[in-house]
SEKEVEX-274959 format. One record per residue: z negated, x negated, y of N, C-alpha, C, O in turn. Coordinates in steps of 0.1 Angstrom, whole numbers, padded with zeros to 4 digits, always signed. Layout:
ZXYZXYZXYZXY/...
# end
This chain:
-0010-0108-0151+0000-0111-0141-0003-0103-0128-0006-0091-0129/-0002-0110-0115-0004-0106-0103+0005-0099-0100+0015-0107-0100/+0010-0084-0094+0020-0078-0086+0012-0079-0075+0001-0080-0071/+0030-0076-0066+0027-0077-0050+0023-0063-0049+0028-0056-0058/+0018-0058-0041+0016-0042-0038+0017-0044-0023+0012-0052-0016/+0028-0035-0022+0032-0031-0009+0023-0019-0002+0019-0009-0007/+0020-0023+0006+0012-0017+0015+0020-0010+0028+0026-0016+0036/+0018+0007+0029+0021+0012+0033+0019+0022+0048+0020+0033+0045/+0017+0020+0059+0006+0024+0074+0011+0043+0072+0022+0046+0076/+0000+0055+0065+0003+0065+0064+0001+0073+0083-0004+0065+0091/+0003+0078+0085-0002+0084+0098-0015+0084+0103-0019+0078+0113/-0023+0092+0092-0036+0093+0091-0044+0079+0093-0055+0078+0098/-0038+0072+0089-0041+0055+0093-0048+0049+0079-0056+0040+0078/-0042+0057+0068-0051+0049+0053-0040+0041+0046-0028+0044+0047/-0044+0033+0042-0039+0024+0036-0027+0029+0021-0035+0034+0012/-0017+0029+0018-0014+0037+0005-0008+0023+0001-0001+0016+0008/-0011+0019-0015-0006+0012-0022+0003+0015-0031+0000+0022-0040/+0015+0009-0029+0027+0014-0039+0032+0001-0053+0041-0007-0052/+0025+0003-0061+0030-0006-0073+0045-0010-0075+0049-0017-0084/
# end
């Protein structure tokens, strides 16, 4: 099964994935 992963803009500018 596919989850959505929310995608998060840290300061630093990387990308953080939250399950």
């Amino acid at each position: 099964m596919h989850k959505k992963l929310k995608i998060q803009k840290s300061r630093k500018g990387k990308r953080t994935y939250i399950k």
